[in-house]
Backbone as a chain_set.jsonl record, in Angstrom:
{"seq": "XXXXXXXXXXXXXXXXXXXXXXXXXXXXXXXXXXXXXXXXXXXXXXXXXXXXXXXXXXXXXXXXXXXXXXXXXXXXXXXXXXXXXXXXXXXXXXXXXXXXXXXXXXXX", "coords": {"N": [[74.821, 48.235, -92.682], [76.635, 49.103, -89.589], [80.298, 50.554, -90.454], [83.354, 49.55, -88.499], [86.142, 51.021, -87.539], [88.854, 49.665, -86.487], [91.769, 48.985, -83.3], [93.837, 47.289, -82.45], [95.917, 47.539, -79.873], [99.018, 46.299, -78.316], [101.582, 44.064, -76.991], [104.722, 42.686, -77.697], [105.925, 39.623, -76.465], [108.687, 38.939, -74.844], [109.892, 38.019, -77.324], [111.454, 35.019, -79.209], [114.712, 34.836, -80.474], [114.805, 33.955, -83.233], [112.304, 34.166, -83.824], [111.966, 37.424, -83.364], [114.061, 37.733, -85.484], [112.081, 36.866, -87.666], [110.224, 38.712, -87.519], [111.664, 41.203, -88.021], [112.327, 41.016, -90.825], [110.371, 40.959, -92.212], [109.974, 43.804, -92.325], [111.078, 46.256, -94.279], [114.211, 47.731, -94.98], [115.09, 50.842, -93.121], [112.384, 50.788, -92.75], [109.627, 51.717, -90.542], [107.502, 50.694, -90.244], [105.202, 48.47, -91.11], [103.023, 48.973, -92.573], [99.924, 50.893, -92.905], [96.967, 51.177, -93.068], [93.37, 50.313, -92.741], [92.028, 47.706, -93.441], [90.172, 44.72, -94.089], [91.089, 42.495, -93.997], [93.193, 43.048, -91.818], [95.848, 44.974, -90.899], [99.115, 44.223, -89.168], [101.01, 46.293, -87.326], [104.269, 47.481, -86.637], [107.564, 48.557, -85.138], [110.733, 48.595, -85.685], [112.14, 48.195, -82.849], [110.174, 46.668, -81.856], [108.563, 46.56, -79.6], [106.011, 47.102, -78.628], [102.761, 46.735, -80.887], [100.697, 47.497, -83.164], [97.413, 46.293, -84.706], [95.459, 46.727, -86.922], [92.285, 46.988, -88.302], [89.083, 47.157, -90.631], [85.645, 46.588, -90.182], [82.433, 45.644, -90.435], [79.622, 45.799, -88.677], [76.584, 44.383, -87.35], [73.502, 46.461, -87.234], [73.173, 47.743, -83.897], [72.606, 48.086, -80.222], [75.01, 46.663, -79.265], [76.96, 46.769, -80.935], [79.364, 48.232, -80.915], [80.526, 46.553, -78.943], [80.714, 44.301, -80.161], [82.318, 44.704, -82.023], [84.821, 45.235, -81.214], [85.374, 42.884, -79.806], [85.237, 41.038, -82.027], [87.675, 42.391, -83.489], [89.886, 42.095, -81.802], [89.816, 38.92, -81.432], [90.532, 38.406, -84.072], [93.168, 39.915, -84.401], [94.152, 38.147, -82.438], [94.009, 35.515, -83.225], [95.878, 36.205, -85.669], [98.599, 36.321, -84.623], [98.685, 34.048, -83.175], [98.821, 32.322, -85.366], [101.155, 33.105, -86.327], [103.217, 32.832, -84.992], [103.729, 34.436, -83.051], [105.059, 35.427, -79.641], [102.607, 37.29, -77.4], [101.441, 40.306, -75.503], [98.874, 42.476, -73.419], [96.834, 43.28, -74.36], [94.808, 45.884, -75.825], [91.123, 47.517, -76.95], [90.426, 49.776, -79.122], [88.136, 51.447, -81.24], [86.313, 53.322, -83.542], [82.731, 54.009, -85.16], [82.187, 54.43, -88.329], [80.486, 55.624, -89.35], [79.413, 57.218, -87.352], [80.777, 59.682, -87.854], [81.176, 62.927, -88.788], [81.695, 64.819, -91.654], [82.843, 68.649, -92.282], [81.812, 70.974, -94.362], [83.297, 73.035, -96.214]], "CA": [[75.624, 47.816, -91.552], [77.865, 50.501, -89.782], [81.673, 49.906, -90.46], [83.981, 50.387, -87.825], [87.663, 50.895, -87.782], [88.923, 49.113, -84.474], [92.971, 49.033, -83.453], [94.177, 46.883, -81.227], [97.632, 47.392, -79.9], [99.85, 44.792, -77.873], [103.375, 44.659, -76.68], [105.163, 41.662, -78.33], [106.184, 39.219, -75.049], [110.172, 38.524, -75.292], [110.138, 37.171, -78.776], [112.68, 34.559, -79.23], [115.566, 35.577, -81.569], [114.085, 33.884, -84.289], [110.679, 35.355, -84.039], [112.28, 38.837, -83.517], [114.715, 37.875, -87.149], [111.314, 36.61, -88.923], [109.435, 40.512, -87.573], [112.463, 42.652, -88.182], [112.98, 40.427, -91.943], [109.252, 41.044, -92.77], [110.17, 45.34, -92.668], [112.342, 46.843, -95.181], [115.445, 48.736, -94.693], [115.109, 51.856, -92.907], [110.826, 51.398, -92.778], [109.603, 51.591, -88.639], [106.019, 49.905, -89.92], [104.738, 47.188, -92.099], [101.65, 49.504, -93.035], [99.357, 51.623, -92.144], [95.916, 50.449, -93.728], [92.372, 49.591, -92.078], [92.148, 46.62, -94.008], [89.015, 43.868, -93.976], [92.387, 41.447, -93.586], [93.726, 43.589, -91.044], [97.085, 44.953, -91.23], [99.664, 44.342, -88.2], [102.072, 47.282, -87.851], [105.194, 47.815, -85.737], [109.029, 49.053, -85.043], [111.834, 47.87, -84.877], [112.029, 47.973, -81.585], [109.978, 45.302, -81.455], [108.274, 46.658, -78.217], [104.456, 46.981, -79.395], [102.266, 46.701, -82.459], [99.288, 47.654, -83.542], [96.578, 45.603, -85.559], [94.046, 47.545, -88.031], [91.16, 46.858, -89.286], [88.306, 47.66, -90.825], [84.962, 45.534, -89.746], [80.943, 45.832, -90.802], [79.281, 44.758, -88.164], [75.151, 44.412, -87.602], [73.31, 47.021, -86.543], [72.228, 47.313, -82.533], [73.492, 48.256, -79.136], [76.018, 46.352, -78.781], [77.575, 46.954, -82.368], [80.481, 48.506, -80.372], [81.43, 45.486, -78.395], [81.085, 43.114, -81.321], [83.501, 45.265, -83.527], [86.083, 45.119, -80.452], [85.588, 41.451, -79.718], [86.136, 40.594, -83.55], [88.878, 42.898, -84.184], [90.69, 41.465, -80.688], [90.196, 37.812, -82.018], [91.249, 38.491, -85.3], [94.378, 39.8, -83.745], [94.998, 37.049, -81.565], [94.425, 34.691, -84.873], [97.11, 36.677, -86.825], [99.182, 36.752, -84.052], [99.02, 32.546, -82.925], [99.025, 31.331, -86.711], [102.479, 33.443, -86.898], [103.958, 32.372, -83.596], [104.274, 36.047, -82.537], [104.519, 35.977, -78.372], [102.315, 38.917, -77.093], [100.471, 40.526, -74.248], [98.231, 43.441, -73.102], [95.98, 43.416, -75.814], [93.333, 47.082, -75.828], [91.17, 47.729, -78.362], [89.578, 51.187, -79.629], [87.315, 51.682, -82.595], [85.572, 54.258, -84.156], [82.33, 54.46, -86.133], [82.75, 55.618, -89.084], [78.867, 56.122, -89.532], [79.127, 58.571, -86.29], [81.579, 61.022, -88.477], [80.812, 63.898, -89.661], [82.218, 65.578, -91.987], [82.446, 70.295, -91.863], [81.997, 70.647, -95.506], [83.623, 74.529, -95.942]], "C": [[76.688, 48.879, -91.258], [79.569, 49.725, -89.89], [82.405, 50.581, -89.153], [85.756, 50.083, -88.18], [88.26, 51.185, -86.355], [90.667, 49.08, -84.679], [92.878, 48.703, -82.32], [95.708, 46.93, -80.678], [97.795, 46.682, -78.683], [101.312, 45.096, -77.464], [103.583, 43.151, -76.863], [105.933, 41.301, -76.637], [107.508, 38.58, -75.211], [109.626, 37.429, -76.153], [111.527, 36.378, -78.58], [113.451, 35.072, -80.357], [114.917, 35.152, -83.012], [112.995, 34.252, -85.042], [111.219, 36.98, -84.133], [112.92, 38.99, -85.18], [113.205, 37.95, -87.859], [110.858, 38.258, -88.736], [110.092, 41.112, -88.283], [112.399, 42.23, -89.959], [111.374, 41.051, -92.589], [109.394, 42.828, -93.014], [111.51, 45.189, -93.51], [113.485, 47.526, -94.505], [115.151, 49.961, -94.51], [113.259, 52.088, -92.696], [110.736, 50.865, -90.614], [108.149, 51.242, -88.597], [105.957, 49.16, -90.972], [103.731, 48.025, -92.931], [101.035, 50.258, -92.039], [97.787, 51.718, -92.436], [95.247, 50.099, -92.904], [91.93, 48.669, -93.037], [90.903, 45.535, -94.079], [89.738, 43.026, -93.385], [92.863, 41.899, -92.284], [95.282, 43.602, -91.731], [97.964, 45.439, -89.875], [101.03, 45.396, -88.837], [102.958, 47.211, -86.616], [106.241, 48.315, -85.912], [109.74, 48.345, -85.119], [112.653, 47.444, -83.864], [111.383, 46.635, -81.249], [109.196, 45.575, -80.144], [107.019, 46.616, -78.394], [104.189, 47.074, -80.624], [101.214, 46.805, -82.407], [98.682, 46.874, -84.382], [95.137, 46.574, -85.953], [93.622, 46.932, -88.668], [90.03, 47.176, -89.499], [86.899, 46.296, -91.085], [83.524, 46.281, -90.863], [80.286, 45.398, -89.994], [77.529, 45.29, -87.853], [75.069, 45.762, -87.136], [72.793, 46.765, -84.976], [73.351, 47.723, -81.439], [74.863, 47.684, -78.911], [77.11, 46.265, -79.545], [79.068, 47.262, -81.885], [81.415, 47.213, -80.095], [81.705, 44.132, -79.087], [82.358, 43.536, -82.113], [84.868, 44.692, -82.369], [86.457, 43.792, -80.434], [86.034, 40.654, -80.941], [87.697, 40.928, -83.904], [90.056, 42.3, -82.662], [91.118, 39.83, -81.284], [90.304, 37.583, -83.457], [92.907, 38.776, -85.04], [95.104, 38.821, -83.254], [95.619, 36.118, -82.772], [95.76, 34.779, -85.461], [98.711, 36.138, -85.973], [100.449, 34.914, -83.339], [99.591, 31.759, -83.894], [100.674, 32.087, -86.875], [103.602, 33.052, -85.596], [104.295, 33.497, -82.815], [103.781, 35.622, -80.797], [103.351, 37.455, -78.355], [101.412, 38.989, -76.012], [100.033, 41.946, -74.126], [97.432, 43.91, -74.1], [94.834, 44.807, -74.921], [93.055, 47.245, -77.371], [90.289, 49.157, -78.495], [89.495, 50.554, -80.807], [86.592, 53.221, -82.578], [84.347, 54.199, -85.623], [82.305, 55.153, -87.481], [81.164, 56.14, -89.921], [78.525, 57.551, -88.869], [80.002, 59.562, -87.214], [81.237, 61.622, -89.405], [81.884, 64.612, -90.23], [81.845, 67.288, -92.41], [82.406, 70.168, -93.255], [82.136, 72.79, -95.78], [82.857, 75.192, -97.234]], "O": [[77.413, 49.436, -92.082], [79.88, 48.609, -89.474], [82.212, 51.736, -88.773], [86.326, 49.218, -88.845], [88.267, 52.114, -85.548], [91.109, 49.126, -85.826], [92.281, 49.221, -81.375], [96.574, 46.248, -81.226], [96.806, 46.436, -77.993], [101.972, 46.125, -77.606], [102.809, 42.363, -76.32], [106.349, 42.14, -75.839], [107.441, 37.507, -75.811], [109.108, 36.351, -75.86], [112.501, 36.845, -77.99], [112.86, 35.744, -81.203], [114.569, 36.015, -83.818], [112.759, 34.523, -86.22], [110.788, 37.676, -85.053], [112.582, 39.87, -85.971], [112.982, 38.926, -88.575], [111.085, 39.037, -89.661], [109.568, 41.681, -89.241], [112.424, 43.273, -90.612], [111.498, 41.683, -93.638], [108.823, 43.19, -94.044], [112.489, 44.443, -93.477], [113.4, 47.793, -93.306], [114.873, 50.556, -95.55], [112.783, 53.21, -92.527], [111.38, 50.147, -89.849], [107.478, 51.318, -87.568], [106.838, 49.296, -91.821], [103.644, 47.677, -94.109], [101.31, 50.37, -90.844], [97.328, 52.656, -91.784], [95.828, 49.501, -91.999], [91.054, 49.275, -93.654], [90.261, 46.54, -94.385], [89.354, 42.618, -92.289], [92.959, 40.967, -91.485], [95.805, 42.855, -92.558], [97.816, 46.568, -89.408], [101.674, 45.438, -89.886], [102.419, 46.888, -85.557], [106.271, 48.777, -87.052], [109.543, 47.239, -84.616], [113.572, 46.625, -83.886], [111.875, 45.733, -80.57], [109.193, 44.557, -79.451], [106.801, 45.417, -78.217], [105.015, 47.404, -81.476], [100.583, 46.187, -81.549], [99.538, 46.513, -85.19], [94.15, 46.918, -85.303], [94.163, 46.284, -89.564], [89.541, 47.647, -88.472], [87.013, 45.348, -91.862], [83.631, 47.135, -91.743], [80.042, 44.229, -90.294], [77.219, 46.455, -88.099], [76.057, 46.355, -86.704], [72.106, 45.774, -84.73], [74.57, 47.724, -81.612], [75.745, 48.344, -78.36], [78.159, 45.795, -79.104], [79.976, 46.608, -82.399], [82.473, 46.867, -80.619], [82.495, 43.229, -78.813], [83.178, 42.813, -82.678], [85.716, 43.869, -82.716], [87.537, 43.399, -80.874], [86.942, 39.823, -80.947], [88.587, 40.21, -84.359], [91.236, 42.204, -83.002], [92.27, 39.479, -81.539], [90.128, 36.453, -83.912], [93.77, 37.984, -85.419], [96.292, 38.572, -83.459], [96.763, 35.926, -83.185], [96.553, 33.869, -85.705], [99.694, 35.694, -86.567], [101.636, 34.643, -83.161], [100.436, 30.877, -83.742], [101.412, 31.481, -87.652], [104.826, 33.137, -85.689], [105.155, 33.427, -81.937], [102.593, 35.49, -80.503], [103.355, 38.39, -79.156], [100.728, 38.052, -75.601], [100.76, 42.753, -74.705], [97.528, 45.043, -74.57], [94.286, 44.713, -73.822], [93.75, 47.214, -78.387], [89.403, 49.335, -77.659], [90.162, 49.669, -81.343], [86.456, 53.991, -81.627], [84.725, 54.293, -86.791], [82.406, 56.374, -87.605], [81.003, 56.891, -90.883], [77.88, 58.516, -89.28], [79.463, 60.656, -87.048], [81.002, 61.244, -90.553], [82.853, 65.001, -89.578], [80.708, 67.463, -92.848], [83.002, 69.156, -93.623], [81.237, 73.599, -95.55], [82.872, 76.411, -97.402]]}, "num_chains": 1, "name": "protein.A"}
């Protein structure tokens, strides 16, 4: 099965203050992401800004034409998932992926 590694990013939709405390409380002191990991779980990343976020992860999905638009459509409603179960507003969801079957590596 090829794996892909899909990223969906988002722009958080005026968070209420409380939702913005729980985001900003979930980063450390002085960090400007949560992670940076393609994950099976996925791993949501952002700023402190608070203005967008990205969601990574790393899928398997069948082989066949449309392998592309399954990885996107998963890794989109996996997002949303993460996103509803935490109360996070958000909007403008895109998603890219990348094969990681198609990559080659130059071997010097």
């Amino acid at each position: 099965m090829p794996t892909y590694r899909a990223l969906v990013r988002g722009k958080f939709d005026r968070p209420t203050q409380v939702i913005r405390e729980k985001l900003l409380s979930a980063l450390g002191p002085g960090e400007d992401v949560a992670g940076q990991l393609f994950s099976p779980e996925g791993t949501l990343t952002y700023s402190h800004h608070l203005g967008g976020f990205s969601f990574r992860v790393a899928l398997d999905v069948a082989p066949g034409d449309d392998a592309t638009r399954r990885a996107h459509d998963t890794a989109e409603l996996m997002a949303m998932e993460l996103l509803e179960r935490e109360g996070y507003p958000y909007r403008d969801l895109t998603v890219s992926s990348t094969c990681m079957d198609d990559i080659r590596i130059k071997r010097r």
